[in-house]
N, C-alpha and C positions, 0 to 999 in steps of 0.2 A: 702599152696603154698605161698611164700616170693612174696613179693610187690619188683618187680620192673618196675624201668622204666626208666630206662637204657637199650631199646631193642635191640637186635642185626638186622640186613633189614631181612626184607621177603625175603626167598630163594622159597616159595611152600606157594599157594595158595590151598584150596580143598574147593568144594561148595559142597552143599545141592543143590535140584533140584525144588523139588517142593514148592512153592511160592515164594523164592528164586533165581532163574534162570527163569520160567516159571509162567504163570497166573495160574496154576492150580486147586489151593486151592479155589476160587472161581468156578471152574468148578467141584469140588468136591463136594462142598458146595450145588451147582443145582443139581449133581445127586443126592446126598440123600434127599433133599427135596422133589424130584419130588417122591421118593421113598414113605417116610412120606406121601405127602400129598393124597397121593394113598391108604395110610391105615387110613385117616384120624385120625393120627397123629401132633404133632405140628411141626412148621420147626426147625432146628437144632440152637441154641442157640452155641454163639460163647463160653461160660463158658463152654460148653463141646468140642469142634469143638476144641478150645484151650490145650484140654487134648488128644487129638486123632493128633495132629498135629504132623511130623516128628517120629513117633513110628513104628516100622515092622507091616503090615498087621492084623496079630495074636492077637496082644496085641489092636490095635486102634479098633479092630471089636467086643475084648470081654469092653469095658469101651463102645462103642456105644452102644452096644443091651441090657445092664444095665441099660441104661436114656431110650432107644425108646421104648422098650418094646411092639415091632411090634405083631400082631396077625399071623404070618407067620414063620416057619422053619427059621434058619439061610443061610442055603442050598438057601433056595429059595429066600431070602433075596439079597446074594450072586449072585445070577444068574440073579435078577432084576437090580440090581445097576453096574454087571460088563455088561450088554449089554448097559447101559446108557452112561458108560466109553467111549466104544467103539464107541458111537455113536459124543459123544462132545467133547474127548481129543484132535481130530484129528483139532481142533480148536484154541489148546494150543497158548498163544504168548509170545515173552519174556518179561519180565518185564522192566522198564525203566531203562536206563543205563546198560544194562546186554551185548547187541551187541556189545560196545565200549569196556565194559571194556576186553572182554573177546580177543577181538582183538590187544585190547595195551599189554595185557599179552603175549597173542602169539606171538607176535612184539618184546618181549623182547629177544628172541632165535639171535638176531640179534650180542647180545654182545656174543655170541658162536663163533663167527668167526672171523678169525683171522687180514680179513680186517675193522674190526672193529673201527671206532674213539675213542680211550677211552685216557680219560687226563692220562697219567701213572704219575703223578707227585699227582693226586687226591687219600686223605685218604684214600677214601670209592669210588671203583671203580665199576661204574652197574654193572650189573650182572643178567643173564638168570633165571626169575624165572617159577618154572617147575607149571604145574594145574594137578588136577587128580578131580573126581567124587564120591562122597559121598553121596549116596541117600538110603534110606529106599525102593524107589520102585524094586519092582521085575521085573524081564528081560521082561516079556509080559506086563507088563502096559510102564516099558520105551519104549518100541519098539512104539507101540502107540500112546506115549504123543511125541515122536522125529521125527517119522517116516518124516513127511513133514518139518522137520527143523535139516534134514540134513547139512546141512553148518555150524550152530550154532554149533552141539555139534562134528565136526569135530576138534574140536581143542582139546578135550579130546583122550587123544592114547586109544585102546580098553584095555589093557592092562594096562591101569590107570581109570576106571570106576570100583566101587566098587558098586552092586545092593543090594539092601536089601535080595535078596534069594543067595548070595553069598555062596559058600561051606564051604570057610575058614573063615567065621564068624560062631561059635556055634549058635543054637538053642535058643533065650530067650536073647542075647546078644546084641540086636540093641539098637539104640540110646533109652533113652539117657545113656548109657553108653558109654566108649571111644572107645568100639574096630573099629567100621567101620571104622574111623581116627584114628587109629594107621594103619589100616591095609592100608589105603591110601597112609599115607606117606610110608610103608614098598614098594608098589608098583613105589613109584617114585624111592624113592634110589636102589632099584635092578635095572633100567633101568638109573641112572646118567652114564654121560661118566667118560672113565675112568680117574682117576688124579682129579674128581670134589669129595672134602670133603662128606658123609655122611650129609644130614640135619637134625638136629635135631626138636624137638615137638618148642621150644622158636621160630624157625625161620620159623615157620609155619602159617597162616593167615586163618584160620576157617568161610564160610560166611555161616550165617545161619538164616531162617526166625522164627523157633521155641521155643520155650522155653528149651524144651527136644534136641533140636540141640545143642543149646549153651552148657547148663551142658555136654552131650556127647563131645563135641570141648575143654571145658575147663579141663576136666577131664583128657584129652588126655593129657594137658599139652601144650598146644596150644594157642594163640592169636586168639578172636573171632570178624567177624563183625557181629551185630544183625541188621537182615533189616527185624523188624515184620511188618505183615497185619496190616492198620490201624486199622481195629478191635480188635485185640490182643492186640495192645497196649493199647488201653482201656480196656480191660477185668484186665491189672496189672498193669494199672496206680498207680504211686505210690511207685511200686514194684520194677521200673526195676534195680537201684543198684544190686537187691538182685540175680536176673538176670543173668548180667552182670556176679558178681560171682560165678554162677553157683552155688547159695545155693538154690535152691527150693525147693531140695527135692524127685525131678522128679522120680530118681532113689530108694528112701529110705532108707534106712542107707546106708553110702557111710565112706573110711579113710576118716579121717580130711584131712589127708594129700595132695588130691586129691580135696578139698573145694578151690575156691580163696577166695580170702578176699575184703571185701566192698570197693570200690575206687582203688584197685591196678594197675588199670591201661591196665589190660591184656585185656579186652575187651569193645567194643563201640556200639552204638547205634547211628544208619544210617537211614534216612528217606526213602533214597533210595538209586542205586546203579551211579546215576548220578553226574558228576563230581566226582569220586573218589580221594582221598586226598593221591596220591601214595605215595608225598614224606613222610608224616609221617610216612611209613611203608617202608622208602628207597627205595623205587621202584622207577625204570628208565626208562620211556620209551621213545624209539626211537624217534626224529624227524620224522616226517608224511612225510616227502620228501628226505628221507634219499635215495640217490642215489645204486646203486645194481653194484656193482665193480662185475668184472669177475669172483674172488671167487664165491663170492654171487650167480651171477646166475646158478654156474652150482650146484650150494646147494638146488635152489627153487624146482628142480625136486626128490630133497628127502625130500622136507617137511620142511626143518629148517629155512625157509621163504616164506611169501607171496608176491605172485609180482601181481602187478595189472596192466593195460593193457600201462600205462606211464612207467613203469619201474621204479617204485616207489616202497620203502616198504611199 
């Protein structure tokens, strides 16, 4: 993959969900512990926690029960760890900077309309950037981890949520490989209005907490933000260039083609999601008091803006 950095803006944003959007990962972390320390067991070391991170169900359960090497069934493993789920995901919060950003995104549906303020005299005029959901979880653990934060993931159209037990994802194909994020953006662009360009993979923004997220985002062809658990970034301290390029490995032999290259540019490394740096990524977002002209309001009742109780966007 060619070094550049000469980007064109972000048209489409797609997240990752857990640790990335949500606390999870740390509630993940408690229930297999409390699992472990039931079989007196040792607690789960992030050097493997870190290989089990962002991978489909299938594949994270056979790399755990290779280190844990529980004295019980996997079955029953399974049935101990998913009643724990159910007991503390319903806890889940979002992570810092994740309510803001996810709301300025939504706010950008604003340059959709036609009374819109837009400088027509300006090179680079905003522009509606669309979100969708790229998650390894299956339909019954997301239902769980959202269920009470509702509001949050209402900005996601159902219709642009891709789960890890997706249909239209093969078997054995979750991250990190590209398909969940191709098949993401394929969800947005069959839902663009009509007359709006096709987005392509360059004008896409990949946010991801994982290692195995990244190479899957970058592979795709895609701009990635990396927002790892402070733990994880210690576990590759040292490493993250290599990261970044999505050369780890994750996947196992992979084209060259499909490798980034050390420094190019295509992906960054974020502490957190607070203060996001839109303009680097050409993003526009609305004035916080952007008034709601007549257009506007009779659009709030189909969703392509929020109006709050001032008659504010």
């Amino acid at each position: 993959m060619a070094t550049n950095k000469d980007f064109p803006p972000i048209r489409a944003c797609l997240f990752d969900m857990d640790g990335l959007l949500l606390d999870t990962e740390d509630l993940y972390t408690l229930c297999i512990n409390l699992v472990l320390e039931k079989y007196n067991r040792p607690n789960l070391p992030w050097t493997i926690k870190a290989k089990l991170q962002g991978r489909p169900g299938p594949q994270a359960n056979e790399i755990f029960h290779q280190w844990a090497k529980l004295p019980i069934p996997e079955d029953q493993y399974l049935a101990e760890f998913t009643a724990l789920q159910r007991q503390h995901f319903p806890s889940a919060k979002p992570l810092p900077g994740v309510e803001k950003l996810l709301g300025d995104l939504g706010r950008t549906r604003y340059w959709d309309l036609k009374s819109a303020k837009v400088d027509e005299k300006a090179e680079k005029k905003p522009h509606r950037v669309h979100i969708a959901l790229a998650t390894s979880s299956h339909a019954g653990n997301f239902a769980i981890k959202t269920k009470h934060l509702t509001e949050l993931f209402s900005v996601f159209e159902t219709d642009r949520r891709v789960l890890g037990d997706d249909k239209r994802i093969q078997p054995g194909r979750g991250k990190p490989l590209p398909d969940i994020y191709v098949l993401a953006l394929k969800t947005i662009n069959d839902g663009l209005p009509a007359g709006e360009k096709p987005i392509v993979p360059a004008e896409c923004l990949v946010f991801e907490d994982s290692v195995a997220g990244v190479e899957s985002g970058r592979r795709a062809g895609m701009r990635v933000a990396w927002v790892p658990h402070p733990e994880l970034k210690k576990v590759y301290a040292g490493r993250e260039e290599e990261i970044l390029a999505g050369r780890m490995g994750e996947a196992g032999d992979v084209d060259v083609h499909q490798l980034g290259e050390i420094g190019d540019g295509w992906a960054d490394y974020m502490v957190d999601l607070v203060n996001f740096p839109y303009e680097k990524y050409g993003i526009v977002v609305p004035p916080a008091e952007v008034e709601l002209e007549p257009e506007m309001k009779e659009n709030v009742g189909e969703g392509l803006v929020a109006e709050d109780s001032k008659g504010t966007l």
